[in-house]
C-alpha positions in Angstrom: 130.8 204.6 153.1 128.6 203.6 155.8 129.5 199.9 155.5 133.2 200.8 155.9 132.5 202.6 158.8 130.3 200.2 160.9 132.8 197.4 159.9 136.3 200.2 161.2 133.9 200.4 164.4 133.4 197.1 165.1 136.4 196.0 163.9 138.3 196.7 167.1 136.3 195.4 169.6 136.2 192.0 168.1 140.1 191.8 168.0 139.9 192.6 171.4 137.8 189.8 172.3 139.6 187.2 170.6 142.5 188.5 172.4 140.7 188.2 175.9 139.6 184.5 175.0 143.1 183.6 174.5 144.5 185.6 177.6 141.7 183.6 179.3 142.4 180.0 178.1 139.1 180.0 176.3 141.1 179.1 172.8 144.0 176.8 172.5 145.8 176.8 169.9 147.2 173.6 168.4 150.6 173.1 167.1 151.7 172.3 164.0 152.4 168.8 164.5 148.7 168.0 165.6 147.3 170.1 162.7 149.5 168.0 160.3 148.5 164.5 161.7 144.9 165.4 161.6 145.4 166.3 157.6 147.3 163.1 157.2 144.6 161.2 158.9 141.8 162.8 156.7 143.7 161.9 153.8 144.2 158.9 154.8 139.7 158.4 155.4 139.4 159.6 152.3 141.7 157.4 150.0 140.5 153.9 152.3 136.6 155.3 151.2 137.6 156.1 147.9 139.4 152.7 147.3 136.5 150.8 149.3 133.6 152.6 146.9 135.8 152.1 143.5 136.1 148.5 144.5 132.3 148.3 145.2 131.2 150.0 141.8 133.9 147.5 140.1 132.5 144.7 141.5 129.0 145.3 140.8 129.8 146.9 137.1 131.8 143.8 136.8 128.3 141.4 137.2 126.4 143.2 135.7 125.5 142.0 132.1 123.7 145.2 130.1 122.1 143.0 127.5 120.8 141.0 130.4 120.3 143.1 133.6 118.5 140.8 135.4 119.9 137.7 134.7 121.5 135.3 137.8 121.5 132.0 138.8 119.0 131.0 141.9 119.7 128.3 143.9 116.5 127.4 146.6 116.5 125.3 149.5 113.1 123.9 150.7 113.0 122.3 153.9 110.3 119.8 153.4 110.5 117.6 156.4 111.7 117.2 159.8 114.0 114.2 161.1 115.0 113.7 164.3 118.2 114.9 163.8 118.0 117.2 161.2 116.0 117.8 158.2 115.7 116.7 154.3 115.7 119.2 151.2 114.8 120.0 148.1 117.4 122.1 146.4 116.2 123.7 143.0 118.7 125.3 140.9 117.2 127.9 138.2 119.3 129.7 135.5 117.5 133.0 134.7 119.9 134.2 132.6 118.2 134.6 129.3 121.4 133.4 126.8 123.9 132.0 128.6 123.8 128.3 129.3 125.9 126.2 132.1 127.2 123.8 129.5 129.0 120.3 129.6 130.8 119.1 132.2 128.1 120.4 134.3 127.9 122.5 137.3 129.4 122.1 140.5 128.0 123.5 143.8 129.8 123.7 147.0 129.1 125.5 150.5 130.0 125.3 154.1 128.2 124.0 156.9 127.5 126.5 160.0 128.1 123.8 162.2 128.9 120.1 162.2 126.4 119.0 159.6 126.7 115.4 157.5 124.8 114.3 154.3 123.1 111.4 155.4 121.6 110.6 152.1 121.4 112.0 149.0 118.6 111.8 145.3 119.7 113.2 141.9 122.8 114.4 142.8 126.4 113.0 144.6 129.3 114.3 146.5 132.3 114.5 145.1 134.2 113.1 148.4 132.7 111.4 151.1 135.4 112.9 153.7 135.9 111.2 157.5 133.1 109.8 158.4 135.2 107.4 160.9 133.3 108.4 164.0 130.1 107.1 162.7 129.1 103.2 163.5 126.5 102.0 161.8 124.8 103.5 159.3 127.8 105.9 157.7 126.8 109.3 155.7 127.3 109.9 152.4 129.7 113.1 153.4 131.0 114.2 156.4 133.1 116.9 155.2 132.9 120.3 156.0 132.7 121.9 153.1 131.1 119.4 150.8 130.9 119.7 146.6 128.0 118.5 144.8 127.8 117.7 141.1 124.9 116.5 139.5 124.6 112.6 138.3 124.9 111.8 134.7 121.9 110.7 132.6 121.1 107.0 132.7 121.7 106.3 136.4 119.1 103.6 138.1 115.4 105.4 138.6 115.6 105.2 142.7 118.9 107.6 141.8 117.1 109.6 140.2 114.7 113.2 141.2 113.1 115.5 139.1 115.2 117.8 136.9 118.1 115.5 137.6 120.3 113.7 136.2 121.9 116.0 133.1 125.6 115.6 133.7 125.0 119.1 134.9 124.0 120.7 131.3 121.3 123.4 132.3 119.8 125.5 129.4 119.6 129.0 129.1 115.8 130.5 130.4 115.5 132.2 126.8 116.1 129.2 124.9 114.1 126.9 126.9 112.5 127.5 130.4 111.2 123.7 131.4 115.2 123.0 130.6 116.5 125.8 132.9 116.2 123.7 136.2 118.3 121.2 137.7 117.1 120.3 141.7 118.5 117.2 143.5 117.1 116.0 147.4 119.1 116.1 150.1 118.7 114.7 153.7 120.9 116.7 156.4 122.0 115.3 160.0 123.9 116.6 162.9 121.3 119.8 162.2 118.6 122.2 163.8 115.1 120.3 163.8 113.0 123.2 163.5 113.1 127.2 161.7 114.7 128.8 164.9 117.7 126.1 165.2 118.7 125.8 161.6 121.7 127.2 160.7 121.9 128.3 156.9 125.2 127.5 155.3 127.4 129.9 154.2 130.1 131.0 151.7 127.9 129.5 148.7 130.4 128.4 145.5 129.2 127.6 142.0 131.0 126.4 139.1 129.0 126.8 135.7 131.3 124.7 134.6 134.2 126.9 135.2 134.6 130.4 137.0 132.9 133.6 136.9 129.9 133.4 139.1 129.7 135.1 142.3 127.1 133.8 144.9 125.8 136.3 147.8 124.9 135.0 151.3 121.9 132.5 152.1 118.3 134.6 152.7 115.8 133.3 154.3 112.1 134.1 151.9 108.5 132.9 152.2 107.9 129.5 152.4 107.6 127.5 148.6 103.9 126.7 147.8 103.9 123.5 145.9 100.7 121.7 143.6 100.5 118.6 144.0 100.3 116.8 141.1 96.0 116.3 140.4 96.6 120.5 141.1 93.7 119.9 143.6 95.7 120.6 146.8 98.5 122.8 147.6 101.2 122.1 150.4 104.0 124.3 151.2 107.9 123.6 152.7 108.6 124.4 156.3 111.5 126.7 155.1 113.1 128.3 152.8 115.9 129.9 152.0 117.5 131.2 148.5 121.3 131.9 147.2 121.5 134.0 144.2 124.7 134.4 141.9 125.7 136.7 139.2 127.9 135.8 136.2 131.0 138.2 135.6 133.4 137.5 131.8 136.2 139.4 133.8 136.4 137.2 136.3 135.8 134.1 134.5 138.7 135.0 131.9 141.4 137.1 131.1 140.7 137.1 127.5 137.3 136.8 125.3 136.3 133.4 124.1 135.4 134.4 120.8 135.2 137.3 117.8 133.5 139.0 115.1 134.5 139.4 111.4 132.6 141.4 108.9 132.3 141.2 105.2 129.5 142.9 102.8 128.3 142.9 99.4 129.2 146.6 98.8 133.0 146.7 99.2 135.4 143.7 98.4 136.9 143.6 101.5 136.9 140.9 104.5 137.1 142.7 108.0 138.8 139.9 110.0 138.9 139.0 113.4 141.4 141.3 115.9 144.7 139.6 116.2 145.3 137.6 118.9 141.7 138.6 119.8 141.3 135.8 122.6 144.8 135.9 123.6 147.7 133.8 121.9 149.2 131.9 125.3 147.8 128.6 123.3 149.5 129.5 119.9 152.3 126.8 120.8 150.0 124.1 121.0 148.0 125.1 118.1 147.2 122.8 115.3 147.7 123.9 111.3 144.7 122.7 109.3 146.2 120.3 107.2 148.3 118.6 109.8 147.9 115.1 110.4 147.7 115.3 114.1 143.7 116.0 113.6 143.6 112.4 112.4 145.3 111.2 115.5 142.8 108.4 117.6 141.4 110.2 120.9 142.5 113.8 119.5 138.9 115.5 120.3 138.5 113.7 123.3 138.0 116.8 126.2 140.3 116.8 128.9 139.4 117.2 132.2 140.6 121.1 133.0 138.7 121.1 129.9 142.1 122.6 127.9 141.2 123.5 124.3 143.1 122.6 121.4 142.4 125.1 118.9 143.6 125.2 115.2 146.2 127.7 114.3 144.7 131.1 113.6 145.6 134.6 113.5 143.1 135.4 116.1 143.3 132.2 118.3 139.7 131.8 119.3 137.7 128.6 120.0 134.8 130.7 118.3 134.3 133.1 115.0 131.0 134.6 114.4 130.7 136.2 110.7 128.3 138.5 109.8 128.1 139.1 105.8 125.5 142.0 104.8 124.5 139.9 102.0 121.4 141.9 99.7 119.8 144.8 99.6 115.8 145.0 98.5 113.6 148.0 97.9 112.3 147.4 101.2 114.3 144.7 102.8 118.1 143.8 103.7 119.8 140.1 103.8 122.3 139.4 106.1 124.5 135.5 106.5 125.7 134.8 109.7 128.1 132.0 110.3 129.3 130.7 113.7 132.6 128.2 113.2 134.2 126.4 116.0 138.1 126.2 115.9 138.0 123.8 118.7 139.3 119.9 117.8 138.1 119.1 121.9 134.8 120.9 122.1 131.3 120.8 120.8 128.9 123.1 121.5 125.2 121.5 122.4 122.6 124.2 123.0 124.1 126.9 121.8 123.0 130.6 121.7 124.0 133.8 120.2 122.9 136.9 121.2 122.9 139.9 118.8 122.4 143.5 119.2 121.7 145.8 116.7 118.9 148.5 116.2 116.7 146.6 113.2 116.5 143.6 115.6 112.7 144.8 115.6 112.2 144.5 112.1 112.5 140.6 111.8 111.0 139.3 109.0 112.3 135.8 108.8 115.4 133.9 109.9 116.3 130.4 108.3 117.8 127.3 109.4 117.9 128.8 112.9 115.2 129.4 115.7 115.1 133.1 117.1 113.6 134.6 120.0 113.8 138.8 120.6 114.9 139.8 123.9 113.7 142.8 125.9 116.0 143.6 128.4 114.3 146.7 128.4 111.0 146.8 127.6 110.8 150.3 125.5 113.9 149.4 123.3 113.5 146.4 120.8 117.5 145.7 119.5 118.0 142.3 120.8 117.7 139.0 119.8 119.0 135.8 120.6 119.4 133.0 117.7 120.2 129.3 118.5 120.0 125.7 117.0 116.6 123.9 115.7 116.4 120.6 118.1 117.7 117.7 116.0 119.2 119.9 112.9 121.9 122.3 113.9 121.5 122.9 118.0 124.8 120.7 118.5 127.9 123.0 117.1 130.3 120.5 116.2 134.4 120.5 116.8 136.6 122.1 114.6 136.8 120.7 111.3 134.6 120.5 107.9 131.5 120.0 109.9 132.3 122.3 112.7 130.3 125.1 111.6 126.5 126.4 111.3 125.0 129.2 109.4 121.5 131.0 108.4 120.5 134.2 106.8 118.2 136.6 108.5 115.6 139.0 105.9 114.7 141.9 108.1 112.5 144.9 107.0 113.6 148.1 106.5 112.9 151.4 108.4 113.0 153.9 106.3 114.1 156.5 108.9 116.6 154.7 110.5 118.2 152.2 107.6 121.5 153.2 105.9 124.3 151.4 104.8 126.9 153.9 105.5 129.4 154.1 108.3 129.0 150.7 109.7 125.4 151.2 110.5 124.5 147.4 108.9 127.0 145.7 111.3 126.0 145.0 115.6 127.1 146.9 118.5 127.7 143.9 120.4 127.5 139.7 120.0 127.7 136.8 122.8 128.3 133.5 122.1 126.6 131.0 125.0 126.6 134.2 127.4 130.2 135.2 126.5 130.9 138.8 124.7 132.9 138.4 121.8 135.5 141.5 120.5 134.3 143.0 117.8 136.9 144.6 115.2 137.8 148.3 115.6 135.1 150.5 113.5 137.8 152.1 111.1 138.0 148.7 109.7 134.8 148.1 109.0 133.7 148.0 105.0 133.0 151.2 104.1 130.4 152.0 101.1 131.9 153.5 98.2 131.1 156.3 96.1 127.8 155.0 93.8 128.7 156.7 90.9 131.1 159.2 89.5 130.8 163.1 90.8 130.1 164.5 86.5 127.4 161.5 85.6 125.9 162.6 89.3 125.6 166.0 88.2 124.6 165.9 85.0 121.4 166.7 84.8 122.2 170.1 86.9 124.9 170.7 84.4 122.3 170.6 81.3 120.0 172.9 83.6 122.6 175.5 84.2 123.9 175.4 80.3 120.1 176.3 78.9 120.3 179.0 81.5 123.0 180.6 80.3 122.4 180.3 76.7 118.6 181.8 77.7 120.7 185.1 79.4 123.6 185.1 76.4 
């Protein structure tokens, strides 16, 4: 009662003096029309952020490799000399992605210049265009274009070609298979260019093909200078600048479709789980080649073309790449499991390959034959990666599709007793990569199921003696 009171007293007064504000021009009140274009205009704000932070988490989600978080491709530039028109590099490319390789035909860099920059000269690695260089007498550069594109030079080329780390037709290994491989760096000797840290312009709009689509590179950054050892590792010397480009692999936006799949077999059920139809697309089904045709034994068949086109033999699934995994045995305290990788490719073989499994007994490796294998720990508190690839000289080239086009092993892994079963699919992985891609996996209701292991009566039969003595004991 008192609150209804105090709020009928004051009640009054305040209508009054809402009233008086209006009288006086204190409030103005806005029409309609206003009201609505300020609500239109919010909306709008609100759908351009929305779209702007999707777009944003896409993008990122998009490079971002789970199995791999930290994995990119670093590109450094160390200035590590002066000229007196510009300056000469050192450019040192590092792939620290742990299982995906940049394989043959190589990488190709590209970038543009800031401001008029030339190429005067370049070691371990070429152009691919020299551009117009007509305004030069003399001594011409090796490219004058603006945006210039760099590949690196094949192996065998004269030694005053060559640099360190050069010289691989572009092939750069994976940092989990083999670190001292992971490196390709060329030297490069700039004109038309700042002389000194406060007048070099960085180039911009970095490009990397590794060998196709899919990386992403970010802008040029400017870090601490490189400390180099010389080689007696008595003295140490450091570049007069440096500056780093770092880019982030993405399967969406390298293709539409995934470049290979998974089929599943076991020793418990009769059934073969095969690869999803049309599981890396069927646009090349027309060119397709049947097995038994005699077009495989046509002259210059597997030679690769140069968009690097596949021709792949006919298939339900249509992928260049099949990845079997066949739970083979099962020990008192150990499991068996075959793995197969077959290439249905007639154009393409596969040199330092890698294949990158995930599954949760991963860190109960016993032994794995006829291929090396390296655990990964993407993160450090969970164990349930691994990456397999080729022995050097034995099986690290995959060769193209045909009776040879195909390697295998079998993996013995030890049991966890807490963890182990056999049921529901637990015995198959979450996910597998083939060099760095993510192949599709069949749909878990096809996976082979364990049946029953013995009729429900023979089961129970010892209960059912037990519970006949007990009644004859109360009859």
């Amino acid at each position: 009662m008192v609150r209804l009171s105090h709020q009928r007293r004051n009640g009054p007064s305040n209508t009054t003096s809402v009233a008086v504000a209006l009288r006086n021009g204190k409030f103005k009140r806005k029409s309609h029309g206003s009201d609505n274009d300020r609500n239109i205009n919010v909306k709008g704000m609100r759908l351009v952020i929305s779209a702007a932070c999707v777009l944003v988490l896409f993008s990122c989600a998009a490079a971002y490799d789970p199995l791999d978080p930290n994995g990119n491709v670093t590109i450094k530039w160390d200035v590590v000399s002066w000229t007196p028109d510009g300056y000469v590099a050192v450019v040192t490319m590092s792939n620290f992605q742990m299982f995906r390789h940049i394989m043959n035909p190589g990488w190709t860099l590209s970038w543009t210049w800031a401001k008029k920059e030339v190429i005067w000269s370049m070691v371990g690695a070429q152009t691919t265009e020299q551009g117009d260089c007509s305004k030069f007498k003399g001594n011409v550069p090796h490219c004058c274009k603006k945006t210039p594109t760099v590949v690196d030079l094949l192996p065998g080329v004269p030694y005053n070609q060559q640099f360190s780390n050069c010289c691989k037709g572009g092939v750069v290994a994976a940092w989990g298979q083999d670190p001292s491989a992971a490196v390709s760096s060329f030297q490069v000797s700039i004109g038309l260019a700042g002389t000194s840290n406060k007048t070099v312009k960085l180039p911009k709009n970095f490009t990397l093909l590794g060998p196709g689509p899919g990386y992403t590179c970010g802008p040029a950054k400017v870090v601490p200078s490189t400390v180099f050892l010389t080689p007696d590792k008595r003295r140490k010397t450091q570049a007069l600048m440096t500056w780093n480009v770092t880019c982030t692999y993405s399967q969406f936006l390298a293709r539409k479709n995934p470049g290979c799949c998974v089929s599943l077999s076991s020793f418990y059920n009769e059934t073969i789980t095969p690869c999803p139809s049309c599981a890396c697309g069927c646009q090349n089904r027309r060119n397709c080649v049947k097995s038994d045709s005699k077009r495989i034994n046509m002259v210059g068949i597997h030679t690769p073309k140069k968009d690097n086109e596949p021709l792949l033999q006919c298939t339900h699934h249509m992928c260049p790449i099949r990845v079997h995994w066949h739970v083979k045995l099962n020990y008192k305290d150990y499991w068996r499991v075959k793995v197969a990788v077959t290439n249905f490719n007639y154009r393409m073989n596969y040199s330092l390959w890698t294949l990158a499994v995930q599954h949760p007994n991963l860190n109960n490796v016993t032994q794995v034959f006829s291929f090396d294998y390296k655990p990964l720990l993407p993160y450090e508190s969970i164990n349930d990666t691994g990456m397999f690839f080729g022995m050097k000289y034995f099986n690290d080239l995959l060769m193209e599709a045909g009776p040879t086009g195909n390697v295998q092993s079998e993996i013995l892994l030890q049991k966890d007793k807490d963890t182990f079963t056999l049921k529901q699919g637990w015995a198959f992985p979450r996910k597998v990569y083939f060099n760095g891609e993510e192949c599709m996996l069949p749909p878990p209701d096809t996976y082979p199921i364990l049946p029953n292991s013995a009729p429900v009566n023979l089961f129970n039969f010892p209960k059912f003696i037990f519970t006949m003595l007990v009644m004859l004991a109360v009859l």
